[in-house]
C-alpha positions as CSV (number, residue, x, y, z in Angstrom):
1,X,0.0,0.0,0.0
2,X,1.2,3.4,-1.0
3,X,-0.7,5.5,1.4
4,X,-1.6,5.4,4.8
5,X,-5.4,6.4,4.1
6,X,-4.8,3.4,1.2
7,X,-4.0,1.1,4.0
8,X,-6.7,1.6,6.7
9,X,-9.3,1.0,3.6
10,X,-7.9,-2.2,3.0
11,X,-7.4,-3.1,6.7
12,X,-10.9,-1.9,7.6
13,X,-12.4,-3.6,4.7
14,X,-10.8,-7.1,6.0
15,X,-12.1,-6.3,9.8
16,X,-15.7,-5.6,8.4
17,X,-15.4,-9.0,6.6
18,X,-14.3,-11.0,9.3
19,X,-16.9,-9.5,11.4
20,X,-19.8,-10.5,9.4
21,X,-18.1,-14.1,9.1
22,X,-17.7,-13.9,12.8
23,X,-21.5,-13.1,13.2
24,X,-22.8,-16.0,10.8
25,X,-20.4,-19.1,12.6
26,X,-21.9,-17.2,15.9
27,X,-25.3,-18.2,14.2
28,X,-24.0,-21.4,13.1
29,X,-22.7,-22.3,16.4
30,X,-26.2,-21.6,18.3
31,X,-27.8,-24.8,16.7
32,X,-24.2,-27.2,17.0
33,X,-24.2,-29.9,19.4
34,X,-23.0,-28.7,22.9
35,X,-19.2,-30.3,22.2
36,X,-19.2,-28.4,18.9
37,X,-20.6,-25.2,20.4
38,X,-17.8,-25.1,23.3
39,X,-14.9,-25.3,20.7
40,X,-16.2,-23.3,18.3
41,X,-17.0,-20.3,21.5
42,X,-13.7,-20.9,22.4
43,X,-11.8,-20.8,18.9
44,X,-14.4,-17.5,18.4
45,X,-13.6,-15.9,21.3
46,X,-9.6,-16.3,19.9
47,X,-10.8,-14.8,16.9
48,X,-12.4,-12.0,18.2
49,X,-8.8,-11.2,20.7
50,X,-7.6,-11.1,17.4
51,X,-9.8,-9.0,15.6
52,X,-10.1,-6.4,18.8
53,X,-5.7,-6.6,18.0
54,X,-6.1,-5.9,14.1
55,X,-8.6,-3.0,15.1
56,X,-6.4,-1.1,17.5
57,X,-3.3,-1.8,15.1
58,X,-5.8,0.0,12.2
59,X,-6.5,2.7,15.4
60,X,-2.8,3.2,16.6
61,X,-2.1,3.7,12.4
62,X,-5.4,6.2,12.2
63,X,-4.0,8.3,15.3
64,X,-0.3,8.4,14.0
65,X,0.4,11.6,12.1
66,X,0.7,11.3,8.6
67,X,4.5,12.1,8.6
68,X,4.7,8.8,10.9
69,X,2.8,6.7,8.6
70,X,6.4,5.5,6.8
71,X,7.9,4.7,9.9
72,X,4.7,2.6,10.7
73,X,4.6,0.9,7.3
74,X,6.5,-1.5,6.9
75,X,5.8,-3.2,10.5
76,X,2.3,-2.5,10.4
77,X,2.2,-4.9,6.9
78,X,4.3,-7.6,8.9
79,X,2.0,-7.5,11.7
80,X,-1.6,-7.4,9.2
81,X,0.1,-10.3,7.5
82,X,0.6,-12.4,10.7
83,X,-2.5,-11.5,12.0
84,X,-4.4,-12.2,8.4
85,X,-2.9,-15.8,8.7
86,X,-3.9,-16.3,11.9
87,X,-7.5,-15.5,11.4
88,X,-7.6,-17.4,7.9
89,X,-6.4,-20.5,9.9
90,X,-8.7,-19.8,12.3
91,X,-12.1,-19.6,10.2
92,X,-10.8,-22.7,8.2
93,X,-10.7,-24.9,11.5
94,X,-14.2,-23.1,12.7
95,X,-15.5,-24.0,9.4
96,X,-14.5,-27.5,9.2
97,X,-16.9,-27.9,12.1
98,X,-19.6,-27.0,9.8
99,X,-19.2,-29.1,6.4
């Protein structure tokens, strides 16, 4: 990304995402069986220590001045990338509960 208003589009793009798929396994979980239900509010409350982490990275960037924003950069990327993976992971192995 080539711009810091660039960037926190694209990061809050993937939070809004993950938070609608957070809401529907939420949904999906409510009917499970109680085993599956316990694993899958554990593995979502994971996931959601994670998203609250992506949000105040996408908040620390936001209240950094814009001068700041190259200095930021280039660990804020690493950091989205990890915590991308993460979550990816993460809904794959919620999902799997479902199929």
């Amino acid at each position: 990304m080539s711009t810091k208003d660039e960037y926190l589009a694209k990061v809050q793009q993937q939070l809004d995402e993950w938070k609608d798929d957070l809401a529907q396994l939420r949904d999906k979980a409510a009917d499970a069986s109680d085993d599956v239900k316990e694993s899958v509010d554990e593995q979502i409350a994971t996931l959601k220590a994670k998203w609250d982490e992506g949000e105040g990275k996408r908040q620390e960037i936001l209240d950094a001045a814009d001068d700041r924003w190259e200095d930021l950069k280039d660990e804020a990327e690493e950091r989205w990338d990890q915590i991308s993976r993460y979550v990816k992971d993460s809904f794959d192995k919620l999902k799997a509960h479902f199929s």
